[in-house]
C-alpha positions in Angstrom: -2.3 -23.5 1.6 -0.3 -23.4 -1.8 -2.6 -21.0 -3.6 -2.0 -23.8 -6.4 1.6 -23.2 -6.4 3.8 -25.6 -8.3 7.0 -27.0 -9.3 10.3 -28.5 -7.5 12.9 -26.1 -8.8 13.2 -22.3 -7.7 12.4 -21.2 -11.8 9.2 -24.0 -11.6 8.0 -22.4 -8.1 8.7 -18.7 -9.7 7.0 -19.4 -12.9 3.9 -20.7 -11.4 3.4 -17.7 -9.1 3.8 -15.7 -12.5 1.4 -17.6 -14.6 -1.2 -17.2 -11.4 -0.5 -13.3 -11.4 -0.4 -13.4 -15.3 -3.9 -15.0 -15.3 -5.7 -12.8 -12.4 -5.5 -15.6 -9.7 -3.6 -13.6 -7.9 -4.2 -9.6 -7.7 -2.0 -6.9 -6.6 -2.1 -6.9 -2.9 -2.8 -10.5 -2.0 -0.5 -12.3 0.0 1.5 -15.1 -0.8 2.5 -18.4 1.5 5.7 -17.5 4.1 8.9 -19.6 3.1 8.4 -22.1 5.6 5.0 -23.0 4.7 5.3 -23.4 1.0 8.4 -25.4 0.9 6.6 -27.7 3.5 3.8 -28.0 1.1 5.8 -28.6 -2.3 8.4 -31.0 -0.2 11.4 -28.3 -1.6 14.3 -26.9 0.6 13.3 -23.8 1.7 16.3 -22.6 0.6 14.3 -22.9 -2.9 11.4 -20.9 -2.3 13.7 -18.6 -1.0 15.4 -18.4 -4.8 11.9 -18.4 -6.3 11.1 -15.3 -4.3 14.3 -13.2 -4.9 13.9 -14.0 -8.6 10.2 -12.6 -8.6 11.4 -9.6 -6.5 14.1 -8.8 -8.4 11.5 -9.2 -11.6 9.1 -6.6 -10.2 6.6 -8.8 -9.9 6.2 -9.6 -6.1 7.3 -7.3 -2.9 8.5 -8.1 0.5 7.9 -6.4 3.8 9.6 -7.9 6.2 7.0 -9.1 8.9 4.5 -8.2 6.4 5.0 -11.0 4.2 5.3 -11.2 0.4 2.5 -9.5 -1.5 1.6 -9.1 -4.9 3.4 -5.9 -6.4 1.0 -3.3 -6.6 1.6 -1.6 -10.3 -1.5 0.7 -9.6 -0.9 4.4 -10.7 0.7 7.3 -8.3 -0.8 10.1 -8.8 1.1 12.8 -11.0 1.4 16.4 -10.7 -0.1 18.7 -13.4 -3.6 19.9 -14.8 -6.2 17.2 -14.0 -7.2 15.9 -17.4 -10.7 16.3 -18.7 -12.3 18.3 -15.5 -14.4 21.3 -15.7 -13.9 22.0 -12.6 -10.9 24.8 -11.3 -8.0 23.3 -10.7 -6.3 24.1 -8.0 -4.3 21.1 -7.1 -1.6 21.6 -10.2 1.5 22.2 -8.6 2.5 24.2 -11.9 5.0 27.3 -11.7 2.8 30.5 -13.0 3.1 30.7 -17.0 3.2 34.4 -17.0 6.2 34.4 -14.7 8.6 31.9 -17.1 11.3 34.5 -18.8 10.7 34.6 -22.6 12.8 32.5 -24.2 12.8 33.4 -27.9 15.9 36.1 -27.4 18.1 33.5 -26.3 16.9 31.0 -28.7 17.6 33.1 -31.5 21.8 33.2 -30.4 21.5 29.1 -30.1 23.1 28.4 -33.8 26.7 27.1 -33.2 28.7 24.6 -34.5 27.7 20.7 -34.0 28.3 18.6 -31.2 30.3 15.3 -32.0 30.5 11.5 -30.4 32.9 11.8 -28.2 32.7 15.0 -26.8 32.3 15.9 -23.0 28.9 15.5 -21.9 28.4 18.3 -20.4 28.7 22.2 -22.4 31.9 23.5 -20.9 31.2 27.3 -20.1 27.5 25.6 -18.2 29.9 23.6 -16.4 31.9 26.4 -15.7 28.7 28.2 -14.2 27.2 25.5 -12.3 30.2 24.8 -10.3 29.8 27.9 -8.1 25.9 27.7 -8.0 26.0 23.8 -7.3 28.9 24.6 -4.4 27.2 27.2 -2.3 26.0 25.8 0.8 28.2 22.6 0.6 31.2 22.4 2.7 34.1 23.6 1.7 36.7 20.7 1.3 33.5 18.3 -0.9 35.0 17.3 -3.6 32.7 17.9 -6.0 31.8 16.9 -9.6 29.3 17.6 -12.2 26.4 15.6 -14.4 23.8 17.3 -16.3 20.5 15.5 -16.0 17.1 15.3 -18.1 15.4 16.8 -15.0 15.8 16.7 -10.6 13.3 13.4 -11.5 15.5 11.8 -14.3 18.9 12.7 -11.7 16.9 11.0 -8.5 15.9 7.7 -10.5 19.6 7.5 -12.3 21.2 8.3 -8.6 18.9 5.4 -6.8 19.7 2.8 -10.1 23.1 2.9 -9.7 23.4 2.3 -6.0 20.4 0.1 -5.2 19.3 -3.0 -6.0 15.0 -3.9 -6.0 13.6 -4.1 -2.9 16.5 -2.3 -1.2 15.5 0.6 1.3 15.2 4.3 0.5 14.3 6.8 3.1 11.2 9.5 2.1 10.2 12.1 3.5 6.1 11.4 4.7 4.4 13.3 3.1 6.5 13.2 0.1 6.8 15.1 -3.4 4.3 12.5 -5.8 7.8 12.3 -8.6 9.6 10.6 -5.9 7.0 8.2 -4.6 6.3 7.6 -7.9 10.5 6.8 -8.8 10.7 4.5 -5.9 7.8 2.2 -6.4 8.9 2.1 -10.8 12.5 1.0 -9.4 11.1 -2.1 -7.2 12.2 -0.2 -3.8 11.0 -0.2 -0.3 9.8 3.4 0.7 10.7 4.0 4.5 8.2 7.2 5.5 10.2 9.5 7.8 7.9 12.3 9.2 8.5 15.9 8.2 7.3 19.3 10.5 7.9 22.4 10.2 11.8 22.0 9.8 11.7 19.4 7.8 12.5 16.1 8.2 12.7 14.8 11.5 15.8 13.2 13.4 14.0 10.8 15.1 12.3 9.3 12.1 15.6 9.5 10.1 17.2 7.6 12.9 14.1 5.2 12.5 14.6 4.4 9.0 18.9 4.0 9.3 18.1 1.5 11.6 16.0 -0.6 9.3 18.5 -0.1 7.0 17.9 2.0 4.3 20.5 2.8 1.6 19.3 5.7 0.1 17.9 8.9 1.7 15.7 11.3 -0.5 15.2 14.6 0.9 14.4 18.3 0.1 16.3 20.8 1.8 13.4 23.8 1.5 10.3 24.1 0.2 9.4 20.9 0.4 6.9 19.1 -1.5 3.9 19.1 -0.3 4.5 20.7 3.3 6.5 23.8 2.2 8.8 23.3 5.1 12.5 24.1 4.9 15.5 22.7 7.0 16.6 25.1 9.4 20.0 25.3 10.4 19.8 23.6 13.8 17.9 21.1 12.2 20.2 20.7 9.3 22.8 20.1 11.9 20.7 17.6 13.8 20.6 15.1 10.6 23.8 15.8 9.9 24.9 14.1 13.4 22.0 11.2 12.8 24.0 10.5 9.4 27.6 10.5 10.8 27.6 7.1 11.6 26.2 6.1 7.9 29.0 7.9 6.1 28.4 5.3 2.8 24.2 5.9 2.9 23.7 7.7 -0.3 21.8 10.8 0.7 20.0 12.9 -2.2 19.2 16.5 -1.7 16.5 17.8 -4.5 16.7 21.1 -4.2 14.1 21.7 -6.6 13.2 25.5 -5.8 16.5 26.6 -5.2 16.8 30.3 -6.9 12.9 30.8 -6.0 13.2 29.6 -3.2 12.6 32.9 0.3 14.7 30.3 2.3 18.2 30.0 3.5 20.0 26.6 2.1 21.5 24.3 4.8 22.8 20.9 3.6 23.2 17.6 5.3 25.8 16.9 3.9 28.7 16.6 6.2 32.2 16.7 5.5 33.0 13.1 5.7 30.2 11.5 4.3 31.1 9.5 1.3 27.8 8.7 -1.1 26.2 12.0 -1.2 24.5 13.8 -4.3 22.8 17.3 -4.6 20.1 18.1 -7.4 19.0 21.0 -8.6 16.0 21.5 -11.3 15.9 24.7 -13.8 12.0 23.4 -14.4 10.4 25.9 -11.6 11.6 29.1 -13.1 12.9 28.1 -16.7 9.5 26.1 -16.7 8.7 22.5 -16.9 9.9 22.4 -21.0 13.4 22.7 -20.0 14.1 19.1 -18.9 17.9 19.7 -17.1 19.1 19.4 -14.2 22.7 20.1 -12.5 23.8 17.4 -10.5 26.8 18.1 -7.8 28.1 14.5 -6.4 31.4 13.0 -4.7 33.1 11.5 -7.2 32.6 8.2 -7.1 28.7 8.8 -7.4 29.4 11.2 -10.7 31.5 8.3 -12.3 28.7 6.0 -12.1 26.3 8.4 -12.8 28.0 9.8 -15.7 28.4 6.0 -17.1 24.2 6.0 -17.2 24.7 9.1 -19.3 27.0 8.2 -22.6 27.2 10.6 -25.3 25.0 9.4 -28.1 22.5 7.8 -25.5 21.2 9.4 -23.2 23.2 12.7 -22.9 21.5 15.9 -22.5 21.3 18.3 -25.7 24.2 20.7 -25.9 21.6 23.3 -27.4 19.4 22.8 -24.2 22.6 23.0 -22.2 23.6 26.2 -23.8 19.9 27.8 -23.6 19.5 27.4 -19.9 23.6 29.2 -19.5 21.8 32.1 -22.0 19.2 32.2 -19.9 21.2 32.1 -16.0 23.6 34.1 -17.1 21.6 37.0 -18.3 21.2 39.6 -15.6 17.0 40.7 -16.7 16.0 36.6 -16.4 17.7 36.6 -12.9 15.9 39.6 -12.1 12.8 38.1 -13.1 13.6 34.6 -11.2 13.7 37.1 -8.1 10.5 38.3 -8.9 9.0 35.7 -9.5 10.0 34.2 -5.7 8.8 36.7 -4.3 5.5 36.7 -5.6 4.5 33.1 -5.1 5.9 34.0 -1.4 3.0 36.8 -1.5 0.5 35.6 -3.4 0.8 32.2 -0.9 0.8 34.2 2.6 -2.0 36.5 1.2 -4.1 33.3 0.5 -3.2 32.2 3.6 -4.2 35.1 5.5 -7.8 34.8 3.9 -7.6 31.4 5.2 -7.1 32.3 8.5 -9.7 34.9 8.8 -12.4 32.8 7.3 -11.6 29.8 9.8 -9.5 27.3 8.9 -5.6 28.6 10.5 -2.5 28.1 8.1 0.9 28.9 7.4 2.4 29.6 4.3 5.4 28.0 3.5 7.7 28.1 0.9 7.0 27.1 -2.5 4.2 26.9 -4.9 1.6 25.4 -2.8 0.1 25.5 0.6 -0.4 23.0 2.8 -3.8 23.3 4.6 -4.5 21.5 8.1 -8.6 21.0 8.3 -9.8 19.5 11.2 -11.7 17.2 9.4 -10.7 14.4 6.5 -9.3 15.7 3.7 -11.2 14.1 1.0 -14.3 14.9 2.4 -13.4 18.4 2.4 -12.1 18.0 -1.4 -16.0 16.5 -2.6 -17.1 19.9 -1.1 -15.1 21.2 -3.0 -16.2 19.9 -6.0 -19.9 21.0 -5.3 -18.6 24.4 -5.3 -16.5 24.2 -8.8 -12.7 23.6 -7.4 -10.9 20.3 -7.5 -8.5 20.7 -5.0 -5.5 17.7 -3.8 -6.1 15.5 -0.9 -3.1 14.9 1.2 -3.7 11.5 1.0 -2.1 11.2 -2.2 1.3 12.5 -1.0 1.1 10.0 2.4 3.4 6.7 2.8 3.0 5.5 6.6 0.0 5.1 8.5 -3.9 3.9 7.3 -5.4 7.2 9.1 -7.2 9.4 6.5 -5.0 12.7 5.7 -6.6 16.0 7.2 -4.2 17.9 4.7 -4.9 19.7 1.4 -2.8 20.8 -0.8 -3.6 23.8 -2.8 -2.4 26.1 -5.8 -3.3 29.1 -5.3 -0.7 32.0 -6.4 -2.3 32.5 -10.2 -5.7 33.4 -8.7 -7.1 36.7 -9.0 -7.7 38.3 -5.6 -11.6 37.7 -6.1 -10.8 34.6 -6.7 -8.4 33.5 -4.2 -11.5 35.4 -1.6 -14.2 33.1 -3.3 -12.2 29.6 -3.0 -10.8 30.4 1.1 -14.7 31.0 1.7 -15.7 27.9 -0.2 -12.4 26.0 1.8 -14.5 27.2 5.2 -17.7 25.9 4.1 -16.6 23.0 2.9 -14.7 22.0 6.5 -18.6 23.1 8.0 -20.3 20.7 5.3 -18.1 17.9 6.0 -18.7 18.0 10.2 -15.6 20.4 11.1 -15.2 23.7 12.7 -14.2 27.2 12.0 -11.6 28.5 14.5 -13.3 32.5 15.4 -10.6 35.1 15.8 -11.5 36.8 19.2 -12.0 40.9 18.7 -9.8 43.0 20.7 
């Protein structure tokens, strides 16, 4: 079956697939004929439908997946962090970094005034460059050779890294459940997310193995507090990737480490010695707050040179008055000291939660992070509509999930700006919402 296909040249063939999609013959989703079939049909070499394919993939408009077929490009919406716009309800599915914790930044605006920056001049601010070279080195090994980009955010470094190494429909490895930016970057760039499963270490050698030998060309992965799980790598397990990866010394591998100086756990890279395509990201958004779009960017330099060609002054460069307001700000010793604090409390606040949790019924750990990441033994979404009843709007883990059709029993939750009264009222309303949607409560057993 054609579909009503047409034409005799690859651009005919492509073109009429367009104009079907174009017209709402053809939705996202739907599958189109294999090669074999279609050339049959249209009396073409199949070596044309073949053309006609790889221009529509490389135009966005259709996907392949292997023994999957061709399908329609879904360009339906990922689902985005923030406030929920327009609910009445309590939102505690944001993912947002405490406002009351962000240092006040109107001291070090007031010393921003200096003289003009010019075409021409180096990208990125000198004396931040200066700084960033120690923070970005720490944990990476010693012999790296290692230079700098500064980035419009972890999210703007991640898409730039992935465009100037990939081509559409070329293989990344994600971590499953993955941070909603990156699923988000992946499917805009016309790439093929390959889920690799994370526990409580992160993520897994097994499934990293998994994906390498499908051929992936990118890895994406967060070295601690991961997004949405709140797991970190732990040094063994650091080590295990590392040896899963020696044999891929050109697979670019992307560490976002978006938490970094909030962040209660140790940083292990996996980021070996040898390897050759390798970049590591880390965001000031967390604890500078989301405003401050820049991120430092540490990369072998290869990766830098074609990173920083993405970046020319007078394009796309990051502001020099930015740059020098984040240094103000990283370099003065009360902000640090409030970064520290502020760690620590979302560490706190996100255990205590927890711990209510666990003594109203539904067990949980806490993480690292700004959210926890709450097992139910019942679907997730059904415990979310509870929810609702009772005035929260909460995140199903089914928004962060790529493999597997199974319902998430996950939720992801905010919960570090609630008052104790409310963080008592919302883990009693989590327990009877698992009993109203069919689960049970697991009793602690008095000594």
């Amino acid at each position: 079956m054609t579909l009503d296909i047409s034409g005799r040249s690859a651009s005919e063939i492509a073109e009429s697939v367009r104009a079907r999609i174009e017209r709402g013959e053809l939705l996202p989703g739907d599958p189109l004929p294999p090669v074999r079939s279609l050339a049959d049909e249209l009396g073409v070499n199949r070596n044309t439908v073949v053309a006609a394919y790889r221009q529509l993939t490389q135009a966005g408009v259709i996907v392949t997946r292997g023994r999957s077929g061709t399908r329609v490009a879904d360009l339906s919406p990922v689902a985005q962090e923030g406030f929920a716009a327009g609910s009445v309800l309590r939102d505690v599915g944001t993912g947002n970094p405490d406002p009351e914790l962000i240092p006040d930044l109107s001291r070090a605006l007031a010393g921003m005034a200096g003289r003009p920056v010019l075409y021409g001049e180096p990208v990125i601010d000198p004396e931040l460059e200066q700084w960033a070279r120690e923070w970005m080195r720490d944990g990476l090994p010693p012999a790296a050779q290692l230079r700098l980009t500064i980035t419009s955010g972890a999210a703007d470094a991640v898409e730039r890294l992935l465009a100037q190494a990939l081509t559409r429909d070329d293989a990344v490895a994600l971590e499953d459940p993955c941070f909603l930016t990156s699923i988000h970057t992946v499917r805009i760039g016309g790439y093929r997310a390959v889920p690799v499963p994370v526990d409580d270490e992160g993520m897994t050698p097994d499934g990293l193995r998994a994906a390498l030998e499908q051929g992936v060309r990118a890895v994406v992965l967060t070295p601690r507090a991961q997004n949405p799980s709140g797991a970190s790598l732990s040094a063994r397990r650091a080590e295990e990737l590392r040896g899963v990866l020696e044999d891929h010394p050109y697979v670019l591998v992307i560490e976002d480490d978006h938490f970094s100086l909030l962040s209660q756990q140790p940083f292990h890279s996996v980021i070996a010695p040898g390897h050759r395509r390798w970049a590591l990201v880390r965001s000031v958004s967390k604890f500078l707050g989301p405003d401050m779009c820049l991120a430092v960017t540490a990369s072998d330099p290869e990766t830098a040179e074609r990173l920083a060609m993405r970046l020319t002054p007078g394009t796309t460069w990051v502001s020099h008055l930015l740059q020098r307001l984040a240094l103000s700000l990283l370099t003065d010793a009360g902000t640090m000291a409030a970064i520290e604090r502020a760690g620590a409390h979302y560490a706190a606040r996100n255990a205590a939660f927890v711990e209510r949790l666990t003594a109203a019924g539904v067990p949980a750990d806490a993480g690292d992070g700004l959210n926890v990441w709450i097992p139910l033994p019942v679907p997730a979404r059904a415990v979310a509509e509870q929810l609702m009843r009772r005035g929260w709007l909460a995140r199903p883990g089914d928004e962060f999930v790529l493999g597997g059709d199974a319902p998430s029993r996950r939720l992801r939750l905010t919960v570090h700006d609630l008052a104790d009264l409310d963080a008592e009222r919302l883990a009693a309303d989590v327990a009877a919402a698992v009993r109203a949607a069919g689960g049970r409560l697991v009793t602690r057993e008095v000594a």
